[in-house]
N, C-alpha and C positions, 0 to 999 in steps of 0.2 A: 564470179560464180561459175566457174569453168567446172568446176568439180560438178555444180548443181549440170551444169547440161550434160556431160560424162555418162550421170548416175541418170538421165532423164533418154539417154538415147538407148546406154544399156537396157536399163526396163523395159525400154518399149520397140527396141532392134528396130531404130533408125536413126537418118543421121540430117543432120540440121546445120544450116547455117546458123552464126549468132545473131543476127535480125529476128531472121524467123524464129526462131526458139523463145525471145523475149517478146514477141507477138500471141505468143500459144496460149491457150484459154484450153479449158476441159471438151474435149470431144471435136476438136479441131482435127485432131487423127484417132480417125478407127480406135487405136489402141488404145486412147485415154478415156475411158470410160470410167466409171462407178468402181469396178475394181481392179484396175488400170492405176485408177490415184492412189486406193488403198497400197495397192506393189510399190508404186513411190517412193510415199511416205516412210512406208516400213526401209526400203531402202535407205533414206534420208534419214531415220533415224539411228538406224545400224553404222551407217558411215560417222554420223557426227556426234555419235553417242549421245543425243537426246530425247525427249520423250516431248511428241504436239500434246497439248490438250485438244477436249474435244471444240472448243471453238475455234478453236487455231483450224483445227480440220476443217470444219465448215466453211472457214471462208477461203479453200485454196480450192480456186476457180479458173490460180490462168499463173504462168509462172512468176509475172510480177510478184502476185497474194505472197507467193509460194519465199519468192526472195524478201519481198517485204519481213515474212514473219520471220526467217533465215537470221536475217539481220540482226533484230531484235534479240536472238537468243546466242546467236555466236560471239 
């Protein structure tokens, strides 16, 4: 998931080791807020040309969620 952290440091202009990043939960930094995720998402879909639904959205709370649902769909 190197692409997902890429697209997750772009969004949010910074930089992460890979521990820390697979540590990250929503609002662990400043920038991941409410519409923080929303810019993500949208990112992540853009790049992987797919579409979340909306429970898919709901439960991304931490980048695991985020890879977990990743997985499933790619």
């Amino acid at each position: 998931m190197q692409k997902l952290k890429e697209l997750f440091e772009d969004t949010f202009d910074v930089i992460l080791t890979d521990k820390k990043f697979l540590e990250l939960k929503v609002n662990d930094i400043k920038e991941w807020d409410s519409i923080g995720n929303i810019n993500l998402l949208l990112a992540l879909e853009g790049f992987y040309k797919i579409k979340f639904s909306l429970r898919e959205i709901e439960s991304f709370d931490s980048i695991k969620s985020i890879i977990k649902v990743l997985e499933k769909k790619l």
